[in-house]
N, C-alpha and C positions, 0 to 999 in steps of 0.2 A: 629602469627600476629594478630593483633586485629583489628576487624574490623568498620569501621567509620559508626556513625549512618545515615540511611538516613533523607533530611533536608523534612518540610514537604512546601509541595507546595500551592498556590494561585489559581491556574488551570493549567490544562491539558495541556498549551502552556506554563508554566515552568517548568514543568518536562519532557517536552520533551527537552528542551532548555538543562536542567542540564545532563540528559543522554545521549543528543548529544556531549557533551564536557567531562564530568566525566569517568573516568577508573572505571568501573563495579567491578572488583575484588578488590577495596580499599573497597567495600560496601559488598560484595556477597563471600561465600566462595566455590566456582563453583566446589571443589572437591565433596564436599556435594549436589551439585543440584540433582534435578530429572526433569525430563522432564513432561513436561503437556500439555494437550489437552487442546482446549477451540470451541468443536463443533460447537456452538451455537454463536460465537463470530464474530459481522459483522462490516467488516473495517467504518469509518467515510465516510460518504459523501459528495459532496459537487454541487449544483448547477451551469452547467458554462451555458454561450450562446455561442454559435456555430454558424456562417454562415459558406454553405457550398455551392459549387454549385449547381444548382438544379440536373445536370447531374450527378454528383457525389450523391448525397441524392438518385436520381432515381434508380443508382446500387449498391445500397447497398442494398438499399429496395428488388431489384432482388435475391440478394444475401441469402435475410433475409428468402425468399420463398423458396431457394432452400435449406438452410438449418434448417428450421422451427425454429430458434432461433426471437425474437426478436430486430428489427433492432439499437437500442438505445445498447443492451446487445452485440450484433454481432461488432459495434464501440470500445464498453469498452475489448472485446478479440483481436481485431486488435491492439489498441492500447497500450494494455498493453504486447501483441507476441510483438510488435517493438522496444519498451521501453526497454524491457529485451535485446533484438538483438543488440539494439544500446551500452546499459550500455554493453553487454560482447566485444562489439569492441572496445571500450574504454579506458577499466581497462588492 
């Protein structure tokens, strides 16, 4: 089978766009992959605003002492544990 050239992209928000719609294997011959690491490799960020109750802020913050994490980083593990909880009830 011969495989289709990848097209080259503009930015990062159309090659995401193309790979979210595109079948991988019209591009890629996955018998032949190898698997790779990328240790050093840190996901995109992004800046939100957040109100939250003060009482709520207050016990996290509690939370944050009890488990010497950072309470901003103790947030982003809460809600990425949920995230996952919720997409596996889901699918």
């Amino acid at each position: 089978m011969k495989l289709k050239q990848i097209p080259t992209f503009k930015n990062e928000g159309e090659e995401r766009e193309f790979w979210a719609n595109a079948d991988s294997s019209e591009y890629f011959d996955w018998n032949n992959a190898k698997r790779v690491v990328f240790p050093n490799l840190k996901p995109t960020t992004e800046s939100i605003s957040l109100r939250l109750p003060s009482y709520l802020l207050a016990r996290i913050k509690q939370l944050e002492n009890n488990k010497d994490v950072p309470y901003q980083s103790l947030m982003k593990i809460f809600l990425s544990e949920k995230v996952d909880q919720e997409l596996k009830v889901t699918k």
